[in-house]
N, C-alpha and C positions, 0 to 999 in steps of 0.2 A: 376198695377202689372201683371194681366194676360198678355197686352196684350206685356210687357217686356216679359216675358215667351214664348210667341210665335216667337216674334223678333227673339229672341238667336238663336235658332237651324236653322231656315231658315237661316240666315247669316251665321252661320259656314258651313251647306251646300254651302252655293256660294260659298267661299272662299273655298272651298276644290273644286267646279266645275270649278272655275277659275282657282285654282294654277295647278290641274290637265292639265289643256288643253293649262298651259306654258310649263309644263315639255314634252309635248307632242309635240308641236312644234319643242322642242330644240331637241329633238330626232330623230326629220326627217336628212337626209342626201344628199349630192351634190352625182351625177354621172359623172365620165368624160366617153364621149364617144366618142376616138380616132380612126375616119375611115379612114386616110389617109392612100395609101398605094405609093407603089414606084414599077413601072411595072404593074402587073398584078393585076387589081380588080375584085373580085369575083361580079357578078351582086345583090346578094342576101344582101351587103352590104348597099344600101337606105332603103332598105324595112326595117332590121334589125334595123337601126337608127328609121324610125316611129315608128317601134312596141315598143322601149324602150322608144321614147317618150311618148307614150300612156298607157304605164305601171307606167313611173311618174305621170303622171295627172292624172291615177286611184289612186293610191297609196299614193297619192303627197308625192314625192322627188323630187327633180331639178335634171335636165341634163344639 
């Protein structure tokens, strides 16, 4: 009987560490990041593409 007692509450902790870290996942979000331009490209425009890349993979969202 104790150690049914002890079971319980560890288990509903996982299940609440688990469901938590589903809801978390579905929460993240896609980036579209559109640099094509037509004429004139500003140079600042590659740099600007790595740095959001690396803002995703801190953060993680996809780009």
């Amino acid at each position: 009987m104790k150690l049914k007692n002890a079971i319980i509450p560890f288990l509903a902790l996982f299940l609440t560490v688990i469901s938590s870290a589903e809801s978390f996942s579905q929460n993240q979000f896609k980036a579209l990041v559109f640099s094509k331009t037509k004429g004139f490209r500003h140079q600042s425009i590659p740099d600007g593409v790595v740095a959001l890349k690396k803002l995703a993979r801190d953060n993680v969202f996809q780009i």
